[in-house]
VOGU-3710 file (C-alpha; in Angstrom, 3 decimals, decimal comma):
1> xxxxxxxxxx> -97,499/191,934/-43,682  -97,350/189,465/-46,498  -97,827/186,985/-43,598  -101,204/188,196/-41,717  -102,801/188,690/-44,725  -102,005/184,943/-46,212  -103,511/183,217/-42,576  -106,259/185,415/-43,071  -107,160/184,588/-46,363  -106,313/180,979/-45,691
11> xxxxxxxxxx> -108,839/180,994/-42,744  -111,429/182,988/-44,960  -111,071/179,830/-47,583  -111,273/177,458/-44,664  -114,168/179,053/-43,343  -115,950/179,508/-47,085  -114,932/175,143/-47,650  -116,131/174,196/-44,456  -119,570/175,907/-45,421  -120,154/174,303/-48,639
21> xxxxxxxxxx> -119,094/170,671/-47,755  -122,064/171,088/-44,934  -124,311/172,423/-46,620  -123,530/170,401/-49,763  -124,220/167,318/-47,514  -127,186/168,723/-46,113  -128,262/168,606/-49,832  -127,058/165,814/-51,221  -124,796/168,012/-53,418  -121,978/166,189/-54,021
31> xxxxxxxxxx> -120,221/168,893/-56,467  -120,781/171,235/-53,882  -119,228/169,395/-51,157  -116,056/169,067/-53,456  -116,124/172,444/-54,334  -115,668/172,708/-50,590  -113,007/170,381/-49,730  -110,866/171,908/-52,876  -111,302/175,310/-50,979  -110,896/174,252/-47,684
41> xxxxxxxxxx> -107,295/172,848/-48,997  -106,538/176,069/-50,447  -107,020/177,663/-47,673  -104,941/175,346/-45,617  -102,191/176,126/-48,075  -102,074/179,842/-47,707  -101,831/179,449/-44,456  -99,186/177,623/-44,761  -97,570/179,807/-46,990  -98,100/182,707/-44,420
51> xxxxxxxxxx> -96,038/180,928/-41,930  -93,050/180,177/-44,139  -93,131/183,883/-44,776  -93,381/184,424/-41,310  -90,310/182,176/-40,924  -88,267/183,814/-44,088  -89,318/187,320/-43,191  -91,642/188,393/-46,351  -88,531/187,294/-48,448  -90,003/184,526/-50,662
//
């Protein structure tokens, strides 16, 4: 369980970075773009996260 609901958060964060870098470029807002990228990382870390627990079995 531990695992479906890291990949889905990850690709909710993904999703949510994605979003701000374009529309921070659209803008010309540079904090928001990096607000983006930082999330968009995050995200790419619980996913990654989700599959070692995949992997392990939910024991990490």
């Amino acid at each position: 369980m531990g695992e479906l609901t890291e990949k889905l958060k990850g690709n909710a964060n993904e999703l949510a970075g994605n979003t701000k870098q374009v529309v921070g470029d659209a803008t010309d807002n540079n904090s928001m773009e990096r607000d983006g990228e930082r999330q968009e990382r995050k995200g790419e870390a619980q996913q990654l996260k989700g599959e070692i627990e995949g992997k392990l079995g939910n024991d990490i």
